[in-house]
C-alpha positions in Angstrom: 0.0 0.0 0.0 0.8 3.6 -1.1 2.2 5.3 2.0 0.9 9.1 2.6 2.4 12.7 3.1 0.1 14.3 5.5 0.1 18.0 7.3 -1.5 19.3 10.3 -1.4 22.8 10.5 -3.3 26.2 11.6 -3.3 28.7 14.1 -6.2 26.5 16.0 -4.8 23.7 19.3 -4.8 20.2 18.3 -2.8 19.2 16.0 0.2 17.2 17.8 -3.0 15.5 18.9 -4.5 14.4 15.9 -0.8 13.1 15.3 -0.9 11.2 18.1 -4.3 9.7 17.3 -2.8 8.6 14.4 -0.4 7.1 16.7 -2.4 5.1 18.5 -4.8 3.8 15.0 -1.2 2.7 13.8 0.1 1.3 17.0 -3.1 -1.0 17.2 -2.5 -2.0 13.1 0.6 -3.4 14.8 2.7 -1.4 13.0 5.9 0.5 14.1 5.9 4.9 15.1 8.2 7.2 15.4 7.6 10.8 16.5 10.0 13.2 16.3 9.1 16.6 17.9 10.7 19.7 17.7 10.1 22.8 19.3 7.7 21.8 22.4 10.6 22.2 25.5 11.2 19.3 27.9 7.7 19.8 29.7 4.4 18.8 27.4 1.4 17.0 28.5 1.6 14.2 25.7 4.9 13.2 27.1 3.7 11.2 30.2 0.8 9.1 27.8 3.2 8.7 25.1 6.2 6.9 26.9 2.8 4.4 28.4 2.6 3.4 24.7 6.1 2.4 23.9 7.6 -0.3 22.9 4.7 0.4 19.8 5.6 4.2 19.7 8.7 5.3 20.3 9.0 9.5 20.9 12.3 11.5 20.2 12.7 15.3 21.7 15.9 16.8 21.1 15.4 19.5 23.5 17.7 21.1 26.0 15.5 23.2 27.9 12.4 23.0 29.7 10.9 26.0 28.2 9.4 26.0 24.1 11.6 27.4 21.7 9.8 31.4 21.9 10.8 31.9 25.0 14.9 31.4 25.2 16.9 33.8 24.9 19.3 34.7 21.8 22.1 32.1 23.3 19.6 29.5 24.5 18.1 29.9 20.7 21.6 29.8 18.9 22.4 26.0 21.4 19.0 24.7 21.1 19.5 25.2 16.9 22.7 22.7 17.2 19.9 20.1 19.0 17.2 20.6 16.4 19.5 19.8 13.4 20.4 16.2 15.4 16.6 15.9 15.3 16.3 16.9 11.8 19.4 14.2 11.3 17.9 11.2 13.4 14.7 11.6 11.5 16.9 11.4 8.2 18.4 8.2 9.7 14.4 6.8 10.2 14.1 7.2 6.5 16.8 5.7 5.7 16.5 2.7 7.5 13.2 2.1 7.3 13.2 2.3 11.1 9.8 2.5 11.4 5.6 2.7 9.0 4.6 5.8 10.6 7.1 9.2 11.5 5.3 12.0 12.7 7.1 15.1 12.4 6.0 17.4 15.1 6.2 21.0 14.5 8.7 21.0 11.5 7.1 23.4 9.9 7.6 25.4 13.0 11.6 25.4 12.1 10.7 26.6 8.3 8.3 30.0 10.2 11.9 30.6 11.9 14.0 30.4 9.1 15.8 26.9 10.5 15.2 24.9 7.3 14.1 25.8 3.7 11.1 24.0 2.1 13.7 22.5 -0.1 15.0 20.6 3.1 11.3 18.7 3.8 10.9 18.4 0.1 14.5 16.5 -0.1 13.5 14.6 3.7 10.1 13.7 1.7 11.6 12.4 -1.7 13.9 9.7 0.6 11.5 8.1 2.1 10.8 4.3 1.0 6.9 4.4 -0.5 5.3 2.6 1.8 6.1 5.1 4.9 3.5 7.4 6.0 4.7 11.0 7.3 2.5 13.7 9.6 3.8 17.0 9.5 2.6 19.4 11.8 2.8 23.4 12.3 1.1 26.6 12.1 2.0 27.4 8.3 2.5 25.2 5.3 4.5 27.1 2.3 3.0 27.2 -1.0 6.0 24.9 -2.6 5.4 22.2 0.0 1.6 21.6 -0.8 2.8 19.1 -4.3 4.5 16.9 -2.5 1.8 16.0 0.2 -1.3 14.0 0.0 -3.5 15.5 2.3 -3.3 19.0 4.1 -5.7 20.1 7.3 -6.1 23.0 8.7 -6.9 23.3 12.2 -8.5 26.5 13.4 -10.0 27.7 16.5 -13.5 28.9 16.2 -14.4 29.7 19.7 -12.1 29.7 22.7 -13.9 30.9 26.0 
């Protein structure tokens, strides 16, 4: 079967979960996930239900500091940068070996709003992977050049927020 390219993205909450429900639909297909998150900081709710469903799903955070990315400082920015190109390199290594069916990409397309990566990076990323591998991307914006080489594209949005 035909794997799939597909992006979660908006200004609306939600979408790292709608990854993860992915997650679990996969994880009960029996088959093998891999999230790689970017951006979050040490300290996010999923991370305590997450490591309950490993072996099935296995999560990777290369993050140094407890805080999310838009609130270090100039120096802690410039250090953390150094840990989100290893993540950006292990999730290479995932394609490459076939590591796993399913990679969810958590808020990559966070690292192309600041200027991290070029869409040309995800667009090379996407063109390694075996085709049988399903990807979720997720992140506020999707550029214009990146919406060819996906297969679905949702946009989450928040219509009322009391």
């Amino acid at each position: 079967m035909e794997g799939r390219v597909e992006v979660y993205c908006g200004q609306g909450k939600g979408k790292t979960s709608c990854a993860i429900g992915h997650c679990i639909k996969a994880a009960g297909q029996e088959k093998r996930v891999i999230i790689v998150q970017f951006l979050k900081g040490k300290d996010t709710e999923e991370i305590s239900f997450i490591k309950r469903l490993e072996p099935e799903v296995q999560l990777f955070r290369f993050e140094k500091y407890e805080k999310p990315y838009k609130d270090l400082n100039e120096e802690e920015k410039k250090e953390q940068d150094h840990f989100i190109f290893n993540g950006l390199k292990y999730a290479r290594k995932v394609i490459d070996t076939r590591q796993c069916d399913l990679l969810i990409l958590d808020e990559v397309l966070g690292l192309l709003d600041l200027g991290l990566i070029k869409p040309d990076d995800l667009v090379k990323l996407l063109s390694e992977r075996d085709d049988e591998l399903d990807v979720i991307m997720t992140g506020r914006s999707l550029p214009e050049e990146l919406i060819a080489h996906v297969d679905g594209v949702y946009q989450i949005e928040t219509v009322k927020e009391s």
